[in-house]
C-alpha positions in Angstrom: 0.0 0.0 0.0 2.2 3.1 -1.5 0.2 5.3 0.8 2.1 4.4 3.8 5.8 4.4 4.8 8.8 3.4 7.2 11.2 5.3 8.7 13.6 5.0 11.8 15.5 7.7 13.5 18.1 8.1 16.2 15.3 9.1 18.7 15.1 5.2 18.6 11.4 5.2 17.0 10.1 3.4 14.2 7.1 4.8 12.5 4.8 3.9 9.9 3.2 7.4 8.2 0.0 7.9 6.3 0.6 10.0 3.4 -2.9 11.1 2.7 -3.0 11.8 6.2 0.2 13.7 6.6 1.0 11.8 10.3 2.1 9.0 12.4 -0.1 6.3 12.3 2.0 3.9 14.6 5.4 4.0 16.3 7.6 1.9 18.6 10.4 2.9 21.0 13.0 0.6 19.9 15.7 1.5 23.0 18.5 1.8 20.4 19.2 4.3 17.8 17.4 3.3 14.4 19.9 3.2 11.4 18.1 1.0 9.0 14.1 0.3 8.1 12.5 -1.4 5.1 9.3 -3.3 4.5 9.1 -7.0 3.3 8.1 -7.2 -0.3 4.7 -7.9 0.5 4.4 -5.1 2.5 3.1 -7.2 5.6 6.6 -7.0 7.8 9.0 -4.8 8.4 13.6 -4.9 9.1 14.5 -2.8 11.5 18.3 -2.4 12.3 19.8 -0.6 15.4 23.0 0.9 16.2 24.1 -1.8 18.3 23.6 -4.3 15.7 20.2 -5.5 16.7 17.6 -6.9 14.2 14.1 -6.9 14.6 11.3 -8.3 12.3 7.8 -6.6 13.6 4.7 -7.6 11.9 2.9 -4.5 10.3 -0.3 -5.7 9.2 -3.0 -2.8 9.3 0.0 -0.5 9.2 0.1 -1.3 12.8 3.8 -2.2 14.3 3.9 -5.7 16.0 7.2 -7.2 17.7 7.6 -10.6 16.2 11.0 -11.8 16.4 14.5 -10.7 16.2 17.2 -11.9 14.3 20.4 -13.4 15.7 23.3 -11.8 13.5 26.3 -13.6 15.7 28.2 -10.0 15.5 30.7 -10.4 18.4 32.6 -7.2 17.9 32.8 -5.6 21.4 32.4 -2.3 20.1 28.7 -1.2 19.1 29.8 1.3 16.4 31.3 -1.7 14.9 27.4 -3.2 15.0 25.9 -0.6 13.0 22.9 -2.1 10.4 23.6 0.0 8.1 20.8 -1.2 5.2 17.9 -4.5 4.0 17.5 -5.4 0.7 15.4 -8.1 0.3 17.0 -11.0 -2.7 14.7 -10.8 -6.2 11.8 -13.3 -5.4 11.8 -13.9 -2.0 10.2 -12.3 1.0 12.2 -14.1 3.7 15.9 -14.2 2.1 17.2 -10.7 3.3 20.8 -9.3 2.6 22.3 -7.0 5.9 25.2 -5.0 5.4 26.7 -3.8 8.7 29.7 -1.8 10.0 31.6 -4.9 10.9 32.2 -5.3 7.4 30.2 -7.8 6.7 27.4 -8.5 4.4 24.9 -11.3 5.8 21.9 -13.3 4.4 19.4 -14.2 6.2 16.8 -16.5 5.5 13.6 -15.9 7.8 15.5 -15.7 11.5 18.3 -18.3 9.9 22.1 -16.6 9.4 23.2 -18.6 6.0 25.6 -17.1 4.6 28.7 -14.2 5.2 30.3 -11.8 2.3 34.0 -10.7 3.3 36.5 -8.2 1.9 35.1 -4.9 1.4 35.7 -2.1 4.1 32.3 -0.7 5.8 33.1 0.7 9.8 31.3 4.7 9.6 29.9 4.9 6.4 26.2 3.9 5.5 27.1 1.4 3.0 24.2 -1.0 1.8 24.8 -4.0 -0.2 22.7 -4.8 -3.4 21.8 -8.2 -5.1 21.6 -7.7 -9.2 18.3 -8.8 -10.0 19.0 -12.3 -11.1 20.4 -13.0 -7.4 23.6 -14.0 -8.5 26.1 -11.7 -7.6 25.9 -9.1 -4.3 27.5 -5.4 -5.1 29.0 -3.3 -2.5 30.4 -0.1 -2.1 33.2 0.2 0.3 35.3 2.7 2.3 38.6 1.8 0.6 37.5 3.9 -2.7 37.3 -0.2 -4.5 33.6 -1.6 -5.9 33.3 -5.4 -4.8 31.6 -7.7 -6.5 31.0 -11.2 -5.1 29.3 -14.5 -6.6 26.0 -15.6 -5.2 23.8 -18.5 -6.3 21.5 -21.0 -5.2 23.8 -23.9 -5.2 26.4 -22.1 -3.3 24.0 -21.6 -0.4 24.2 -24.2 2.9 21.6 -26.7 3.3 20.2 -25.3 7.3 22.1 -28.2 8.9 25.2 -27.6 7.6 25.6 -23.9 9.3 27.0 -20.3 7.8 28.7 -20.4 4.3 31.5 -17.8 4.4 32.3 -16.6 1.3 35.7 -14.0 0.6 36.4 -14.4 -2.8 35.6 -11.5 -5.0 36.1 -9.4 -7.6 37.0 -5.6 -7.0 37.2 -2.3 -9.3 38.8 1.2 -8.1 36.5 3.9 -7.8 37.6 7.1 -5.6 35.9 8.1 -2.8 32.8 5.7 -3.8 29.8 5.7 -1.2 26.9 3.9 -2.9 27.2 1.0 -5.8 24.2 -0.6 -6.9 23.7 -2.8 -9.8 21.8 -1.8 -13.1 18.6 -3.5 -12.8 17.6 -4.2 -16.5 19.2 -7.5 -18.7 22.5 -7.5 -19.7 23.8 -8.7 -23.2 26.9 -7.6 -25.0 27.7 -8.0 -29.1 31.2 -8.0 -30.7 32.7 -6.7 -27.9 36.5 -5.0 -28.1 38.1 -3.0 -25.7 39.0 -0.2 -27.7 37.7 3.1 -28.7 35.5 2.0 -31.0 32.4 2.3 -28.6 29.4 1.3 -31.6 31.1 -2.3 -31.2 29.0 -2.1 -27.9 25.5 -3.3 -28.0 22.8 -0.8 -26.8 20.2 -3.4 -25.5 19.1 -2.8 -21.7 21.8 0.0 -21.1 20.6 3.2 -19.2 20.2 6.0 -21.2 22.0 9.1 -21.0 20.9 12.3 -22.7 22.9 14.4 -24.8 23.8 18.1 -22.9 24.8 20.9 -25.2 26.9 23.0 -23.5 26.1 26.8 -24.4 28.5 29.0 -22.7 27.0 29.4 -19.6 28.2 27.3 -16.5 25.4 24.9 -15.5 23.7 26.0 -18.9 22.4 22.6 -20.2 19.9 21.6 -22.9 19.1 18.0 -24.0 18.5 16.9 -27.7 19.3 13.4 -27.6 21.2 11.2 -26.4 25.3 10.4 -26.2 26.9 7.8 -29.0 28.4 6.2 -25.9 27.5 2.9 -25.2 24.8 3.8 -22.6 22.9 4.9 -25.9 19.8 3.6 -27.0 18.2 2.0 -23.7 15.7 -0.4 -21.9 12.4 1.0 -23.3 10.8 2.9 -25.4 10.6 6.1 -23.8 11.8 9.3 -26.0 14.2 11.9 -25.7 11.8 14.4 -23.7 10.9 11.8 -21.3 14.9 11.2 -20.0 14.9 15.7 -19.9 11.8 15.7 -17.9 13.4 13.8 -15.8 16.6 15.7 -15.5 14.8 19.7 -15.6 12.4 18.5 -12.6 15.2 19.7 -10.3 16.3 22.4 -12.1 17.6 25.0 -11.3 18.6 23.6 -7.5 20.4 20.4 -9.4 22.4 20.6 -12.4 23.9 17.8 -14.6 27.4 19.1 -15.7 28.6 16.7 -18.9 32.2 15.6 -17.6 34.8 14.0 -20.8 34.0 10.3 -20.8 36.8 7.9 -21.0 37.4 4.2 -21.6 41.1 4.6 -19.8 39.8 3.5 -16.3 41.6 1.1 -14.0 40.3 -2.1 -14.1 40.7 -5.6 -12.2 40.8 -9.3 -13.7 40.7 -12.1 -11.5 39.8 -15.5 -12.3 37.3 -17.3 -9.6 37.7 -21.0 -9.9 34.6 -23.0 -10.8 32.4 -20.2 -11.7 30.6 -19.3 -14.7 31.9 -16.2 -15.7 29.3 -15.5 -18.8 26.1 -14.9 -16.8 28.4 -11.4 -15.6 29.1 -10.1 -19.3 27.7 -6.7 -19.6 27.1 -6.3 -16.2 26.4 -2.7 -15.6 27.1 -0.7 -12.2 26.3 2.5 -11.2 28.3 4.5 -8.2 27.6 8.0 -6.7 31.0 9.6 -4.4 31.3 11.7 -2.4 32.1 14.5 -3.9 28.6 14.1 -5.5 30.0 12.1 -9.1 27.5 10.0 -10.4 29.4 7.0 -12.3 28.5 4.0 -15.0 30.7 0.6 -15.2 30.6 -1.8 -17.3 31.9 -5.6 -17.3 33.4 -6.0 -20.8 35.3 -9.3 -20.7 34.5 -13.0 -20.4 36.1 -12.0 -17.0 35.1 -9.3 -14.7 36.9 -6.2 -16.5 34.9 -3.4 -15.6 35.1 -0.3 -17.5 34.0 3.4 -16.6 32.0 4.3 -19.5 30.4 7.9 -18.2 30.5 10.0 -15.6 27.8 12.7 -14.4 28.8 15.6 -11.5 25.6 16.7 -10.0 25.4 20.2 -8.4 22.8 20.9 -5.6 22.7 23.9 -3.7 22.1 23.0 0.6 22.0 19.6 1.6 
């Protein structure tokens, strides 16, 4: 029901708002500082992470918030910063399998109160780094505080049976992007033709790639008009939508946001590292966006039979306040 949402907040409450209504419908003290919330996909539960590493699952039926169970994480770090739940997202499909990223730096899945399986190697101890499952569930992407993208396998036969305890899993692939906060994967197909790492970018297929308008820079700084899109390999897209739909899009903001075209390159650093036993093809085309902090949006793209990622486009976005 898109009429009501979740929030937490370091007063240690959890609410559930009525939009229509413009208020709190239901809350509950939680005794620890909130720093993650999210809804089950079907809308009748609710995550709820604390500072100290706690997770509780509260029913939410009727929009009404119900303690039902909390979640064992086996975080034994003595230090609660250390703790943190720092973000939910739920694996494509399922409304009990559950990916937590914490500030232990570790990324957990749990399936209904069950700890199955640990993600090691990226860096996560202040930031609010959330991990993200690509939508068909077979590799997790992370962020991390080390300025690197990690990238890590995940499937269905790789997962413990629930009597054979917690799979820990620590090999990955990485990809150097500075000062990186957020990395999520694209969530359309991917699908690659005639591939060549080179600057001849129309070898690239344009199937299921994100869009990106064309800016014509007139003089004026921040002075941006759209008329199409880029011959990049992000042209040409995942649906039919035109050209004014993509600069509706980016004007709704203006002027407090401005897209500034930076030069794209294909010269980017990029890591190759073979995994034993996996099946490197289902990862061809992979695409993966970042945002830094210095407010850089960025697009990467897997380009080999290995994981080669590429930086194909880069986007600075200007915002006045916070």
């Amino acid at each position: 029901d898109d009429k009501y949402f979740i929030s937490g907040s370091l007063d240690a409450k959890v609410r559930i708002w009525s939009i229509p209504d413009r208020k709190v419908v239901d809350w509950n003290d939680l005794n620890e500082m909130v720093t993650a919330a999210c809804y089950t996909p079907d809308g009748q539960g609710a995550l709820v992470g604390s500072y100290k590493g706690s997770c509780h699952l509260y029913n939410t039926s009727e929009n009404k918030l119900q303690p039902k169970s909390q979640i064992n994480l086996q975080n034994k770090r003595k230090k609660s910063h250390q703790k943190k739940i720092t973000g939910f997202q739920f694996a494509p499909g399922s409304s009990s399998e559950v990916l937590v990223t914490s500030a232990d730096s570790r990324i957990r899945v749990v399936d209904s109160s069950d700890l199955i399986h640990k993600f090691k190697g990226f860096r996560n101890t202040n930031s609010q780094i959330s991990a993200s499952v690509t939508a068909n569930g077979k590799y997790v992407v992370c962020a991390s505080e080390d300025s690197y993208v990690y990238v890590w396998k995940h499937e269905a036969g790789s997962r413990p049976s629930r009597n054979k305890g917690v799979t820990v899993t620590q090999s990955y692939e990485h990809f150097h992007c500075k000062d990186v906060s957020v990395a999520i994967p694209w969530p359309g197909t991917w699908g690659l033709r005639d591939i060549q790492l080179d600057d001849n970018i129309d070898e690239v297929s344009t199937a299921n790639h994100p869009p990106t308008p064309v800016e014509e820079y007139s003089g004026n700084e921040g002075s941006l008009s759209a008329s199409g899109y880029t011959n990049s390999p992000l042209h040409g897209t995942i649906s039919s939508a035109t050209n004014s739909y993509f600069f509706d899009r980016i004007s709704a903001t203006w002027p407090e946001e401005k897209l500034v075209q930076v030069t794209r390159t294909w010269s980017s650093p990029k890591t190759s590292v073979d995994l034993p036993g996996v099946n490197q093809d289902t990862a061809c085309g992979m695409v993966i966006v970042t945002a830094g902090l210095r407010g850089e949006i960025r697009t990467f793209q897997n380009f080999g039979c290995h994981f080669e990622f590429n930086w194909v486009g880069r986007e600075h976005l200007k915002g006045e306040g916070k």
